[in-house]
N, C-alpha and C positions, 0 to 999 in steps of 0.2 A: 504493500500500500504506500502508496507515496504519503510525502509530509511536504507539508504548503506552510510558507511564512503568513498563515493569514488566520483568523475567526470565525471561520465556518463550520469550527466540530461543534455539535451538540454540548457535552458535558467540556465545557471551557472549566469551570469549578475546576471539576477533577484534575483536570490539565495543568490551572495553576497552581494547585497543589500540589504534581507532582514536580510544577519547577520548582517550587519553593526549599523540595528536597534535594535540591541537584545542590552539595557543599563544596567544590575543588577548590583549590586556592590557586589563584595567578601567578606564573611565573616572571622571571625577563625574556626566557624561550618563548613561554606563550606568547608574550608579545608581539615578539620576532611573528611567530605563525599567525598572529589576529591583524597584523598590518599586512601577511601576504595575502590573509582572502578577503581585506578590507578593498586593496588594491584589484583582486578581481572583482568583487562585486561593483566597484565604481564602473569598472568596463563593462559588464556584461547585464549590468539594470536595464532594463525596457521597460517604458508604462504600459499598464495595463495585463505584464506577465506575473504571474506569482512567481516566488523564489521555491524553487521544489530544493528541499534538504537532504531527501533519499538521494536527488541524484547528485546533490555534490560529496556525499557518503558516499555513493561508490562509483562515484568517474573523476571525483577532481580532487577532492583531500581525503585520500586513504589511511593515510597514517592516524595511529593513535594519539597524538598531539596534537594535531590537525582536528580532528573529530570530536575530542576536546573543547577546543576553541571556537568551535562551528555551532558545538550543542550550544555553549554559553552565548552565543550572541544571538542562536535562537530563542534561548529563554525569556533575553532581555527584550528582543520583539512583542513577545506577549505582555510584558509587562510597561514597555512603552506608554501605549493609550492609555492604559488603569491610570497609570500616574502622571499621564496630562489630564486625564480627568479628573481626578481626585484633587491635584492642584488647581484647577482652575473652580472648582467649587470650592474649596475652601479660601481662595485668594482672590478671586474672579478676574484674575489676568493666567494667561499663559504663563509655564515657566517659561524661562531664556534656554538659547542650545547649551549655555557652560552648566546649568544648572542642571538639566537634561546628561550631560556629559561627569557634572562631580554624582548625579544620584547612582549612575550603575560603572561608573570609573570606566567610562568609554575617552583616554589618554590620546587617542592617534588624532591627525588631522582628517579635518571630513567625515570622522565615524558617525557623529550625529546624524550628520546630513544620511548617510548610506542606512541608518536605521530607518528615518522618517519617509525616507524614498521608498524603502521596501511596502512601508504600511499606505503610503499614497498610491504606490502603483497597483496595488493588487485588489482590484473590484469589488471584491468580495468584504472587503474594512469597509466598514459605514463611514463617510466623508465627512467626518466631526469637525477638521481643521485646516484651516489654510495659511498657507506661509507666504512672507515677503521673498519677492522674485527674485531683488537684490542681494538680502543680507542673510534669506534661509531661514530668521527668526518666525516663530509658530505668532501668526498676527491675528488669528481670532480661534476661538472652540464655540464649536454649537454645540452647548451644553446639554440642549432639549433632544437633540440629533442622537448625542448617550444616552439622555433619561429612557428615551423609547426605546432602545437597545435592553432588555433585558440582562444583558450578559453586561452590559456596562453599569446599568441602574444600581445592579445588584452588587454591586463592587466598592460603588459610591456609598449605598446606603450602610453596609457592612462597615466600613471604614473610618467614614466621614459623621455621619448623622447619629443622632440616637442614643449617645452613651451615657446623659445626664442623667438617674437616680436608678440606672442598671447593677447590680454586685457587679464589683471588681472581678474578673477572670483571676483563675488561680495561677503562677506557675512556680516552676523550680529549675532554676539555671546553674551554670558553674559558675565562680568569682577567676577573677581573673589571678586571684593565689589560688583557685585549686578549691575552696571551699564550696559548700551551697550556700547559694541564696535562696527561700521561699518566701511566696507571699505570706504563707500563715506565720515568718518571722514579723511583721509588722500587723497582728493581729492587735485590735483594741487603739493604731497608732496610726495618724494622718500621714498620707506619704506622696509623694509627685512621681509617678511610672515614665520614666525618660527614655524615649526609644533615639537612638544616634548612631553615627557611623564616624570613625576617627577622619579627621580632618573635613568634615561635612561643614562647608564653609556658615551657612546657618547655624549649627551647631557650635562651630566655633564662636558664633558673635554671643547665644545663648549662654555658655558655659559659666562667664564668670557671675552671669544675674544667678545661674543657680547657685555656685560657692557663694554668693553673698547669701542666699536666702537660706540654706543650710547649715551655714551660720548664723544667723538670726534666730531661725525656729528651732533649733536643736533642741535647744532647751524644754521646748514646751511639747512635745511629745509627736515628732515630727519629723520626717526625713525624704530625702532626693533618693530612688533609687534607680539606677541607668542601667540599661539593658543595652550592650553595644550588636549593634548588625552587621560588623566588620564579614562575619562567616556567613551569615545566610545569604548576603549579598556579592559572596564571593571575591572581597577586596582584596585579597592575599596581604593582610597587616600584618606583621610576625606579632608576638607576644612583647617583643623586646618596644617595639615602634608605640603600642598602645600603652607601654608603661610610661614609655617617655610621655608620650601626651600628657597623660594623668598628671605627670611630676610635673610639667612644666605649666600648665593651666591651674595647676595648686588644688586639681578635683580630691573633696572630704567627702564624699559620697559613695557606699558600695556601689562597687560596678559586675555585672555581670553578662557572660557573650549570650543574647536573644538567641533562641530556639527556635525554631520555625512550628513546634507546637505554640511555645507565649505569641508568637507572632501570628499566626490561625486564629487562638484565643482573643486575640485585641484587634478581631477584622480585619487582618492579614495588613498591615502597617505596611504604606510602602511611601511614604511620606515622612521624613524626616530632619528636625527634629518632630517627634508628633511625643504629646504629655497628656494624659489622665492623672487629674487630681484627687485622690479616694480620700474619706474621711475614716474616724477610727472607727466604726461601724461594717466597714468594706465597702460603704458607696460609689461610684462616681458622682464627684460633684461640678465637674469640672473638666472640658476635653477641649486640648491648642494642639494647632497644627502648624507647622514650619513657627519661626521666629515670633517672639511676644515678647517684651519690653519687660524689665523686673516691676514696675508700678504692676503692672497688669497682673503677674503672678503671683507678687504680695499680696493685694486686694484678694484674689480668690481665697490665696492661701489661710488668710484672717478671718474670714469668713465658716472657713471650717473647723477650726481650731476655737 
């Protein structure tokens, strides 16, 4: 059976579920092999063809590193649109190509473009967005275009919507010493669920409002806990690179690597930074998506405490 870069299977759900399991980490090799079929694909795009993956599986990148790097940029096809849409509902602008490019660490020149090409050219993608001729930049979404889309609605509403006076989802991660973190350690205690990815440049402008607020609330029976996405989003960050961050941003906040179970559990997060505010009861009280200002997240935080 062939595989089409496109959204015509039936059970999409399952599908992105099953990328969400795909964990390899990136190499400098890979890279080497993700600029060589980045470069074929610049030549051999045509509008109105879908990109069939079976056969560049077995006519054009055979090798296992090769196949690798082919499945990864398929994933990130599927997840493309989710996350122009999901940004543009919760932001009501389009992201930018660099934004597009730090959320799924697409590094080469042009790969954006060669993503957004595959999902325009292929018929069968519902025509949600249109870009400037010029610059490539994504200049409008037809938000209503997704709403009608089932397969898109349903992505939005999961993610985006609806999470004020739901329980908190449970989960249990590893700490990035090796420990667990669970939800039910923060039973009876107010806490800020921080979904992030190192060097996620939003995230970076966020970081220091949460060490101030972490320090603030400590005391009063309250804490930041960060679930990093470095793995499920296959950024290949060593261990070493993420401790640096920590150390150098001055984070006093457990941190632990996101699961793509907590990540299913909290509407499959593909939006980051994205924050749920729970009180000590296990509520949501409270749900931000990409960057909020520390006035903004004091005020909630007060509120619940």
């Amino acid at each position: 059976m062939k595989r089409y870069w496109r959204f015509g299977a039936a059970n999409l759900a399952c599908l992105l579920a099953w990328l969400f399991l795909q964990g390899s980490l990136f190499s400098p090799t890979d890279r080497d092999v993700e600029r060589k079929i980045i470069e074929y694909l610049k030549a051999n795009l045509k509008a109105g063809e879908p990109v069939i993956v079976s056969k560049l599986h077995n006519e054009v990148f055979t090798a296992p590193e090769e196949r690798k790097v082919l499945d990864r940029l398929y994933n990130i096809f599927f997840k493309v649109p989710a996350y122009i849409a999901q940004y543009y509902a919760s932001s009501n602008k389009p992201p930018t190509l660099v934004e597009i490019a730090h959320q799924f660490n697409l590094t080469l020149e042009g790969e954006v473009d060669v993503i957004l090409k595959i999902i325009e050219y292929d018929r069968r993608v519902p025509k949600f967005m249109t870009r400037d001729a010029k610059t490539g930049e994504i200049a409008q979404v037809d938000i209503e275009k997704v709403k009608a889309d089932p397969r898109f609605n349903k992505v939005i509403e999961r993610s985006i919507t609806g999470w004020e006076g739901k329980t908190a989802p449970s989960f249990a991660v590893q700490a990035l010493d090796g420990k667990e973190i669970k939800s039910s350690d923060f039973k009876a205690k107010a806490h800020l669920v921080y979904f992030w990815f190192t060097h996620c440049p939003p995230c970076v402008q966020i970081t220091p409002h949460l060490v101030s607020l972490q320090r603030k609330f400590a005391g009063r029976n309250f804490t930041v806990v960060g679930l990093n996405a470095d793995n499920v989003l296959e950024l290949g960050y060593e261990d070493s690179e993420r401790k640096a961050y920590l150390e150098k941003h001055k984070i006093n906040f457990p941190i632990g690597h996101l699961t793509t179970a907590a990540q299913t559990a909290y509407g499959g997060v593909q939006l980051f930074p994205t924050l749920f505010l729970v009180d000590k009861d296990g509520v949501i009280r409270a749900h931000f998506v990409n960057y909020k200002d520390e006035a903004t997240l004091h005020q909630a935080i007060e509120k619940v405490l």
